[in-house]
N, CA, C and O atoms as a Tinker XYZ file with bonds, in Angstrom:
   184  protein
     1  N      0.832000   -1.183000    0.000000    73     2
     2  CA     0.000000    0.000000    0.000000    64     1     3
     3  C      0.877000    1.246000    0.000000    63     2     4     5
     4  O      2.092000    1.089000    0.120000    81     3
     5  N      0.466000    2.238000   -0.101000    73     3     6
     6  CA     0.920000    3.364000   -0.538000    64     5     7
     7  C      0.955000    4.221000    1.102000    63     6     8     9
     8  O      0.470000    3.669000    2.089000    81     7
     9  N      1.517000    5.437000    1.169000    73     7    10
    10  CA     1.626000    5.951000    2.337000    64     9    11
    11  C      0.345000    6.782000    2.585000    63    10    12    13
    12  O      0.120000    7.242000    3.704000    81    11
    13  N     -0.605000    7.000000    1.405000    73    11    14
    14  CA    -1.575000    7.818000    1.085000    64    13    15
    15  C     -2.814000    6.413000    1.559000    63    14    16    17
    16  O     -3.705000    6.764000    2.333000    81    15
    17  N     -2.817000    5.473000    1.264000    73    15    18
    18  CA    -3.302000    4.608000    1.785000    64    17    19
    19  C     -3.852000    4.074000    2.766000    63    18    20    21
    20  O     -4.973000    3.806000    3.197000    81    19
    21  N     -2.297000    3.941000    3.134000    73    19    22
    22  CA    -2.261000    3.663000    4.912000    64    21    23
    23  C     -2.687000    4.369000    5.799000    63    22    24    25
    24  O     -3.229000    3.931000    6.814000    81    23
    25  N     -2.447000    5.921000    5.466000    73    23    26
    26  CA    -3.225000    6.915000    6.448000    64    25    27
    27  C     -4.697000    7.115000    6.635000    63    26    28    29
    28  O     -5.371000    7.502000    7.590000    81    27
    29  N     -5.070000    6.601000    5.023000    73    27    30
    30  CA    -6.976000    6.950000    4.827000    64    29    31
    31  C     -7.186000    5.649000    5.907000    63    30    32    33
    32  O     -7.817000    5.961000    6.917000    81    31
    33  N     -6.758000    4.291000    5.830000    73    31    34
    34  CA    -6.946000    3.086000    6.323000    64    33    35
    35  C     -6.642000    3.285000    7.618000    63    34    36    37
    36  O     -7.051000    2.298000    8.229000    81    35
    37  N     -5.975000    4.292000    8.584000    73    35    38
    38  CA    -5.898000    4.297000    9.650000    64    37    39
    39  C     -6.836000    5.443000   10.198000    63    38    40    41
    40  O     -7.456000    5.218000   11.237000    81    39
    41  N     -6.974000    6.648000    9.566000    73    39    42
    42  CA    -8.392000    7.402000    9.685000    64    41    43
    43  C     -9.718000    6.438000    9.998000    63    42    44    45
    44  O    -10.447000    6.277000   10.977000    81    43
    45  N     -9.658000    5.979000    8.886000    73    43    46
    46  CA   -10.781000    4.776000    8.885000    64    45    47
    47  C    -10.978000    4.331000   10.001000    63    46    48    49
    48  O    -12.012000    4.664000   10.580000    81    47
    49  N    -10.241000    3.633000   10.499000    73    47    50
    50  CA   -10.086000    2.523000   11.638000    64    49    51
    51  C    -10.140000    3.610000   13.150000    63    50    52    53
    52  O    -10.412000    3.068000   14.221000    81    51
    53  N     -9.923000    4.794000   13.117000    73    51    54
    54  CA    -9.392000    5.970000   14.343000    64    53    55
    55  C    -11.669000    6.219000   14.428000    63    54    56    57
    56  O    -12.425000    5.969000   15.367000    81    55
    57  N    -11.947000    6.702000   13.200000    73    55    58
    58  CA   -13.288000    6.945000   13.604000    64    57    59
    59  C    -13.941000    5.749000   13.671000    63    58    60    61
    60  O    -15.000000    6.108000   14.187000    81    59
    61  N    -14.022000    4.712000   13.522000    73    59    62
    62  CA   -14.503000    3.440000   14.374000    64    61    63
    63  C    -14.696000    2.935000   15.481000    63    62    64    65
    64  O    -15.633000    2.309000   15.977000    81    63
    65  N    -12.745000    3.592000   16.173000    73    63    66
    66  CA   -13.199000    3.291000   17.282000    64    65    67
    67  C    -13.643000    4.602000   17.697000    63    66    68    69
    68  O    -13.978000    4.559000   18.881000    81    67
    69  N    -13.761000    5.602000   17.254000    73    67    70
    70  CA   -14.232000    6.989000   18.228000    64    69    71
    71  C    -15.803000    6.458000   18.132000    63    70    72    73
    72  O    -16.484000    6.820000   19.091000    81    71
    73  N    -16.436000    5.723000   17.214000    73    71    74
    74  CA   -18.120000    5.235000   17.022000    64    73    75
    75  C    -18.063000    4.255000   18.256000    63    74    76    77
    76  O    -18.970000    4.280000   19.088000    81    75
    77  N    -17.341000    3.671000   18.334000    73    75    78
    78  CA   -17.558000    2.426000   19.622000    64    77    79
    79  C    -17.361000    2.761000   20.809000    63    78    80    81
    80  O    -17.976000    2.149000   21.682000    81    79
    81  N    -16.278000    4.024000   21.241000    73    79    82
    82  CA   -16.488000    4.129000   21.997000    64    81    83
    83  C    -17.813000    5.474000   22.722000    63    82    84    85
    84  O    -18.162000    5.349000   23.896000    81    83
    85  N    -18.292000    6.441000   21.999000    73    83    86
    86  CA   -19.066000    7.163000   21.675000    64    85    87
    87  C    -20.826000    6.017000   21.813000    63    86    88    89
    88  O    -21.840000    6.499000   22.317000    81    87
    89  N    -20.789000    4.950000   21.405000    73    87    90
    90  CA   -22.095000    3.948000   22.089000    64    89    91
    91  C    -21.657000    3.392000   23.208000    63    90    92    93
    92  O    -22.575000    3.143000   23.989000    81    91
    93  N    -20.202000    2.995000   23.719000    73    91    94
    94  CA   -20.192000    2.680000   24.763000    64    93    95
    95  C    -20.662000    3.687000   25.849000    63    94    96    97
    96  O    -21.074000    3.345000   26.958000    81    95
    97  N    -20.563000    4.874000   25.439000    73    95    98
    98  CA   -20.831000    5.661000   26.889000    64    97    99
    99  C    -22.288000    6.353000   26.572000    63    98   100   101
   100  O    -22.681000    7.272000   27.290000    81    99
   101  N    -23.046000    5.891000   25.505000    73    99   102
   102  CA   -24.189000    5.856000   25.309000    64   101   103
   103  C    -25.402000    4.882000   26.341000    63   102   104   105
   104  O    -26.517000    4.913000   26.862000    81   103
   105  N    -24.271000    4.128000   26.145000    73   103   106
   106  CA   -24.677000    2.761000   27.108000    64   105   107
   107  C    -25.002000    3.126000   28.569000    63   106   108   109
   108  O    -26.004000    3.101000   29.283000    81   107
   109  N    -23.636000    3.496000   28.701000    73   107   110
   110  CA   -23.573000    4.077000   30.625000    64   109   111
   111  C    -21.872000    3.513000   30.920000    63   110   112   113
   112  O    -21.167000    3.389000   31.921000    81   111
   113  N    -21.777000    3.376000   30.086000    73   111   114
   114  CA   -20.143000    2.863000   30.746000    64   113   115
   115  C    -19.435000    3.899000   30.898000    63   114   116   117
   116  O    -19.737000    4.944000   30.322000    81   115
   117  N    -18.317000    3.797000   31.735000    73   115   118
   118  CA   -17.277000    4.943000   32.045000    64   117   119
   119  C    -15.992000    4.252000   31.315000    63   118   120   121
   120  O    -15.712000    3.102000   30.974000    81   119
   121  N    -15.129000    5.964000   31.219000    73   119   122
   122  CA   -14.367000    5.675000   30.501000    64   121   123
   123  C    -13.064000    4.265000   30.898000    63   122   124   125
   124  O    -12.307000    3.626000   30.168000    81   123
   125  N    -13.336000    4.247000   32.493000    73   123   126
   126  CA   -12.486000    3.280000   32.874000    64   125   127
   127  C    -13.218000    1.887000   33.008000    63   126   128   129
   128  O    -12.714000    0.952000   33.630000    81   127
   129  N    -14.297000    1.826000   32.453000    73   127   130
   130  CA   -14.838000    0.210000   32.150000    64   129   131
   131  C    -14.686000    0.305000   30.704000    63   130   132   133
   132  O    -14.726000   -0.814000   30.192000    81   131
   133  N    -14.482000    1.518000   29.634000    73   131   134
   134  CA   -13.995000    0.755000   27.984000    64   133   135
   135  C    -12.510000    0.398000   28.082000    63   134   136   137
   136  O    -11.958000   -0.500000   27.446000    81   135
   137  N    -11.817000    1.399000   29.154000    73   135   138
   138  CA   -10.190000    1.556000   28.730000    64   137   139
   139  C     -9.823000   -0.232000   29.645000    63   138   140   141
   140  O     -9.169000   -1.150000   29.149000    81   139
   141  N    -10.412000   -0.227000   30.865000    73   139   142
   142  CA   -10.405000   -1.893000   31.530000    64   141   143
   143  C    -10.717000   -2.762000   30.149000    63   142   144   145
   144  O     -9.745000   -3.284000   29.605000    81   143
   145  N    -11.582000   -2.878000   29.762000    73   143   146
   146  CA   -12.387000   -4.015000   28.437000    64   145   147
   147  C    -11.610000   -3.768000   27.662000    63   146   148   149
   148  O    -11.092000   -4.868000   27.468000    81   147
   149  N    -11.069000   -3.001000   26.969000    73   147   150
   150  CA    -9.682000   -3.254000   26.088000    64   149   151
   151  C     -8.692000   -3.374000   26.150000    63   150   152   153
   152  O     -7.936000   -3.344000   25.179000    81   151
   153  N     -8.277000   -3.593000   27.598000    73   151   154
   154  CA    -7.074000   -3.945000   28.397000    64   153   155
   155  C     -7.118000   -5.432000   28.355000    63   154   156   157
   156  O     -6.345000   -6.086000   27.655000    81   155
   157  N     -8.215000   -6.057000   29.264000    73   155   158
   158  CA    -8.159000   -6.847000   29.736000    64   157   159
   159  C     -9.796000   -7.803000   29.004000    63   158   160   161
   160  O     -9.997000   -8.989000   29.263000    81   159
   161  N    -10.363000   -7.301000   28.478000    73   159   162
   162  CA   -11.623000   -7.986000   27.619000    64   161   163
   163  C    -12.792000   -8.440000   28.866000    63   162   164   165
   164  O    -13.666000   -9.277000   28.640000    81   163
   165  N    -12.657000   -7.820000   30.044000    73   163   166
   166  CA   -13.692000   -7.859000   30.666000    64   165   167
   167  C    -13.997000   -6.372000   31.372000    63   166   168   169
   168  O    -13.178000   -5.454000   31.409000    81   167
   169  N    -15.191000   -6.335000   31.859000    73   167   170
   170  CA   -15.713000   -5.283000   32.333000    64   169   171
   171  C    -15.922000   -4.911000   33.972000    63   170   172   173
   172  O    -15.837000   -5.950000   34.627000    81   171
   173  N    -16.105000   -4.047000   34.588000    73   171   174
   174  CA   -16.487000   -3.729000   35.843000    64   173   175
   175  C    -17.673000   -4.227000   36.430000    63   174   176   177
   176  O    -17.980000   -4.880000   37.428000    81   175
   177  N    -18.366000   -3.567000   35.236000    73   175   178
   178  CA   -19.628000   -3.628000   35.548000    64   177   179
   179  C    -20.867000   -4.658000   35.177000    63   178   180   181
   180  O    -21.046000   -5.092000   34.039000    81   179
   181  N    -21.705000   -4.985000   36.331000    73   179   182
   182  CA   -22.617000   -6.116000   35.878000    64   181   183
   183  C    -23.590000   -5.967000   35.553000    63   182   184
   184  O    -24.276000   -6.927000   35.200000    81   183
């Protein structure tokens, strides 16, 4: 891939997760039960 590429493909991928995490706290989660769950793939909260 090209360097012009790689950057659209990482834009890409940057507002994805800003969408996931943007419903996570739609949800009710705090920022330290998404930043825990992508640490560690579990959550705080039950």
């Amino acid at each position: 891939m090209s360097d012009i590429q790689d950057q659209l493909q990482i834009e890409q991928l940057d507002q994805e997760w800003l969408e996931l995490i943007q419903e996570a706290k739609q949800l009710g989660l705090s920022f330290d039960d998404i930043s825990q769950f992508l640490q560690h793939g579990t959550s705080s909260t039950k």
